[in-house]
PyMOL commands that place a pseudoatom at each C-alpha (Angstrom):
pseudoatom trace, name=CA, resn=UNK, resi=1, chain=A, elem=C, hetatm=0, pos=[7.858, 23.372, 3.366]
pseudoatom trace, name=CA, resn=UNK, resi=2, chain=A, elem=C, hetatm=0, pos=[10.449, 20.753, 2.125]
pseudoatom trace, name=CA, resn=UNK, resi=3, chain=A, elem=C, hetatm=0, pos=[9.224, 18.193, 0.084]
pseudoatom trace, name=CA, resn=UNK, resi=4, chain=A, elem=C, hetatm=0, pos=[10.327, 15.079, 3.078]
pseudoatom trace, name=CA, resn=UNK, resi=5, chain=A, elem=C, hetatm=0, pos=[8.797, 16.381, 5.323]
pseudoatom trace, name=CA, resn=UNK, resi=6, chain=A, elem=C, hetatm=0, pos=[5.311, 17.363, 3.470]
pseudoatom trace, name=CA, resn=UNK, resi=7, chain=A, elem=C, hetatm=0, pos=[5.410, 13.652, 1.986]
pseudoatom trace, name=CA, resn=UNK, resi=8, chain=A, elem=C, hetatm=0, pos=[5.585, 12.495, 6.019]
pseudoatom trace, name=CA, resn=UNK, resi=9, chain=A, elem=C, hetatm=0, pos=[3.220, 15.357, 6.912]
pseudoatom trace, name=CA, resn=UNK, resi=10, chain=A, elem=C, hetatm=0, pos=[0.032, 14.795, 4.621]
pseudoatom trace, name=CA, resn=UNK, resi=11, chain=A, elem=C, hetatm=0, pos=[0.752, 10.866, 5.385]
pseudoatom trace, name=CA, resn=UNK, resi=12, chain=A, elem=C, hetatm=0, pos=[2.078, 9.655, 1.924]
pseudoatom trace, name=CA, resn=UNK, resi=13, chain=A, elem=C, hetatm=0, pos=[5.056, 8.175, 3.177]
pseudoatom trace, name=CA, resn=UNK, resi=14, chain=A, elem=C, hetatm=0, pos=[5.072, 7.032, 7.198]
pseudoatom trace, name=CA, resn=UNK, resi=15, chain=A, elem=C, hetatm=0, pos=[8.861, 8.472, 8.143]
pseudoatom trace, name=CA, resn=UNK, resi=16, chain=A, elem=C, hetatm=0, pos=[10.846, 11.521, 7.077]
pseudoatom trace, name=CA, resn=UNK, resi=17, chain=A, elem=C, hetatm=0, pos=[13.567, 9.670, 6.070]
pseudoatom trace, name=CA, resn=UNK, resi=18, chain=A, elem=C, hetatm=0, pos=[12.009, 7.411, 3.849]
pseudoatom trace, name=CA, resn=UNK, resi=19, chain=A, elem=C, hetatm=0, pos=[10.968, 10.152, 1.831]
pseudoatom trace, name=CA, resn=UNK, resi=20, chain=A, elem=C, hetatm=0, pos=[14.349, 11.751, 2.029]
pseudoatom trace, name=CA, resn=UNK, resi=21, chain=A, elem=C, hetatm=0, pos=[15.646, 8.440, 0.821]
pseudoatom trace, name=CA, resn=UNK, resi=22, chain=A, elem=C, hetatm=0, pos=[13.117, 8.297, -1.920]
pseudoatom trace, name=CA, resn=UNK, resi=23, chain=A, elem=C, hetatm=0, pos=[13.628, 11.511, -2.627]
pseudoatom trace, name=CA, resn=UNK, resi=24, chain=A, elem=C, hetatm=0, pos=[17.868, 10.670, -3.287]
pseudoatom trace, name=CA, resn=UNK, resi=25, chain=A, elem=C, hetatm=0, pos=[16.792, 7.308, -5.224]
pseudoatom trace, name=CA, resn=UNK, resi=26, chain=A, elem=C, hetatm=0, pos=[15.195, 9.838, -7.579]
pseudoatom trace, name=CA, resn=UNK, resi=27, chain=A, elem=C, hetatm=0, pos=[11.614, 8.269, -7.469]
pseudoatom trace, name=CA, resn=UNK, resi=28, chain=A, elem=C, hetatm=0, pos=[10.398, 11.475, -6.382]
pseudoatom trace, name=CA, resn=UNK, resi=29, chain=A, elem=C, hetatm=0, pos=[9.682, 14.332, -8.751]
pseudoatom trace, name=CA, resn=UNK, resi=30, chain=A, elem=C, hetatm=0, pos=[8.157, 18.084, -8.388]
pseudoatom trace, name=CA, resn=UNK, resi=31, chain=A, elem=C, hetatm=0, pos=[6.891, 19.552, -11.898]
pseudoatom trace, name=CA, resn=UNK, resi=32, chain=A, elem=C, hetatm=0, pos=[8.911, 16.924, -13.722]
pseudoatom trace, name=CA, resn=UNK, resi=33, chain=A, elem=C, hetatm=0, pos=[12.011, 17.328, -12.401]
pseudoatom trace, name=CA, resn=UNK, resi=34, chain=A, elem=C, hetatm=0, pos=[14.040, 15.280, -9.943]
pseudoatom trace, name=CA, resn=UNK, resi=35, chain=A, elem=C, hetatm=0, pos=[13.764, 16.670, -6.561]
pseudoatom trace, name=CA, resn=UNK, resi=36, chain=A, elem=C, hetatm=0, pos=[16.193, 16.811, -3.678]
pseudoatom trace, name=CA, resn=UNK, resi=37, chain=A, elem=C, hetatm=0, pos=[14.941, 16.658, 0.110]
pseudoatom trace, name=CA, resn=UNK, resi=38, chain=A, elem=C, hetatm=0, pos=[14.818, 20.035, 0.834]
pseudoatom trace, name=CA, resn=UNK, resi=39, chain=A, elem=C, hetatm=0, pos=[13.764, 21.613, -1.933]
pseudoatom trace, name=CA, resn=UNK, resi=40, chain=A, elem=C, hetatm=0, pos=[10.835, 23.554, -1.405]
pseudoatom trace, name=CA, resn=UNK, resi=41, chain=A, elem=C, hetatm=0, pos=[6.943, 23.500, -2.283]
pseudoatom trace, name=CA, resn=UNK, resi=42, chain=A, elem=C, hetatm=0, pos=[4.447, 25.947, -3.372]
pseudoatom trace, name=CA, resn=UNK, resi=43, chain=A, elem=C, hetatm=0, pos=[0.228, 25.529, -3.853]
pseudoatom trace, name=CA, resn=UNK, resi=44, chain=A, elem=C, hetatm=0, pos=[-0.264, 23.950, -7.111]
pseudoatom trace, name=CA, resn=UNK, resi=45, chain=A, elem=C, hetatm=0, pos=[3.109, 22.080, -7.591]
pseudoatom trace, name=CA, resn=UNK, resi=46, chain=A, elem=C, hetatm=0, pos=[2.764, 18.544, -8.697]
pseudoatom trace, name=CA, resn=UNK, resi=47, chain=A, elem=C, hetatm=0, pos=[4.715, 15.784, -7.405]
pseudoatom trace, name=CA, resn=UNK, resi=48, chain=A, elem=C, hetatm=0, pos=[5.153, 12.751, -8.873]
pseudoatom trace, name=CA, resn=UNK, resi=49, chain=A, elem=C, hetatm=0, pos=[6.601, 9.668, -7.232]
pseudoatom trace, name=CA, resn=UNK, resi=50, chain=A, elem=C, hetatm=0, pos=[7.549, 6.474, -9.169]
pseudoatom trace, name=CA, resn=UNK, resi=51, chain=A, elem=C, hetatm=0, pos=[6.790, 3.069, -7.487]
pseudoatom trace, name=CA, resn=UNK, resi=52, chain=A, elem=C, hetatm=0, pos=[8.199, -0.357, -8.820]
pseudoatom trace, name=CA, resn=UNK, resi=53, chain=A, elem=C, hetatm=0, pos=[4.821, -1.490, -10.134]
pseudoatom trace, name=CA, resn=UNK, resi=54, chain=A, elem=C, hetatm=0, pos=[2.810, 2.336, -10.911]
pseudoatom trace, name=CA, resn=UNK, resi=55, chain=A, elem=C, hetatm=0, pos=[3.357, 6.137, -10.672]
pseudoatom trace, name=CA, resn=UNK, resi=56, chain=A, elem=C, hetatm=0, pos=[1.269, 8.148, -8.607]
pseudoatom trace, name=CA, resn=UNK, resi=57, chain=A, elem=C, hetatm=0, pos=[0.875, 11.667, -9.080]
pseudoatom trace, name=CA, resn=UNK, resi=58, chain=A, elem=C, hetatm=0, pos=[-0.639, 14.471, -6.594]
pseudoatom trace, name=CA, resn=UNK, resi=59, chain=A, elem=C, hetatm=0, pos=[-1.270, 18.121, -6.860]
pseudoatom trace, name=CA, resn=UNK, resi=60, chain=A, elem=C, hetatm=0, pos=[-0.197, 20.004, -3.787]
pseudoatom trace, name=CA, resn=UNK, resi=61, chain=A, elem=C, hetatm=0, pos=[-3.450, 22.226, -2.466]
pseudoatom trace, name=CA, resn=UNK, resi=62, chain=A, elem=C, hetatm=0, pos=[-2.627, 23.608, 0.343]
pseudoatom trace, name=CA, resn=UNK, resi=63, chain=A, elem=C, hetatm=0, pos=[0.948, 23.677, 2.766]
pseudoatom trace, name=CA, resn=UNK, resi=64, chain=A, elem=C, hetatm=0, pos=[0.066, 22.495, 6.427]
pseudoatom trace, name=CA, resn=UNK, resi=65, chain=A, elem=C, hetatm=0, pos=[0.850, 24.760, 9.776]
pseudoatom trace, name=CA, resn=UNK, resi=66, chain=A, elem=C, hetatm=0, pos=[1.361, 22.004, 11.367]
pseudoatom trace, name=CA, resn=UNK, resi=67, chain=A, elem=C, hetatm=0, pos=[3.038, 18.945, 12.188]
pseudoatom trace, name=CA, resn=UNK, resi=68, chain=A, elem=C, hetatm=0, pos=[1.240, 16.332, 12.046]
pseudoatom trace, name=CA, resn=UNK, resi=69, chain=A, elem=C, hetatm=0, pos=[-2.511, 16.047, 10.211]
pseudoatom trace, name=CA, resn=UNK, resi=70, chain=A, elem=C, hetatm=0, pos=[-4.934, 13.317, 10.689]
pseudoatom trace, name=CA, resn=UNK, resi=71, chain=A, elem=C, hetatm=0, pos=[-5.506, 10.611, 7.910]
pseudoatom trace, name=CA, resn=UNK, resi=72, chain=A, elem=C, hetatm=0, pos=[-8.664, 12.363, 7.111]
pseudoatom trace, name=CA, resn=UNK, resi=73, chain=A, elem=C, hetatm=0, pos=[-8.130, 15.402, 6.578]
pseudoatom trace, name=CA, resn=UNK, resi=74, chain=A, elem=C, hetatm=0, pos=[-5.429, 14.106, 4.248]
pseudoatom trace, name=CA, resn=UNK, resi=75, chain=A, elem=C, hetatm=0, pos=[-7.606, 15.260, 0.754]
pseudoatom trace, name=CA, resn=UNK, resi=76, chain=A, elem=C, hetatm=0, pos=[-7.146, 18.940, 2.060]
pseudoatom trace, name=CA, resn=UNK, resi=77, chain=A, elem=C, hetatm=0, pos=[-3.609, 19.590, 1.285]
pseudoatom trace, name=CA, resn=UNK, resi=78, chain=A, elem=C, hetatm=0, pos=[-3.260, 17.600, -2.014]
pseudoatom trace, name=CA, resn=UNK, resi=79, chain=A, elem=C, hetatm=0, pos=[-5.503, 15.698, -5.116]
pseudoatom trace, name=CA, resn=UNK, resi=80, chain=A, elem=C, hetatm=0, pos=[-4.332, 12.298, -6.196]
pseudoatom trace, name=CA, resn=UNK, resi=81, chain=A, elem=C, hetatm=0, pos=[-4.242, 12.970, -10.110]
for i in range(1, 81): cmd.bond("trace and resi %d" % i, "trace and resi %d" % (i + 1))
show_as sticks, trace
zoom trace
């Protein structure tokens, strides 16, 4: 699955395209280094997305099958680090 559209998936980020515009400010990285929109996740890649103020850091544990997931079931498909 493309990293914008997991970020909008799992309900980091609330659009698509602001992850893909995160994603080309180069705030967003996957194993330390810079990642483009589409590039593509695996189970156990961490991604690591630099805010103004902090950098938050998850660990990706499962890809979803579907669209959308709810809110709470969030914790499922990745681990804040």
């Amino acid at each position: 699955m493309r990293i914008d559209k997991f970020l909008n998936t799992v309900n980091i980020v609330k659009r698509r395209s602001v992850a893909e515009d995160m994603c080309k400010s180069k705030v967003v990285s996957i194993n330390d280094k810079v990642a483009k929109p589409a590039k593509d996740l695996k189970v156990g890649d961490v991604i690591k997305i630099d805010y103004l103020e902090k950098s938050v850091s998850y660990e990706v544990l499962q890809i979803p099958t579907t669209r959308t997931i709810s809110k709470s079931l969030k914790f499922e498909y990745v681990k804040e680090l």
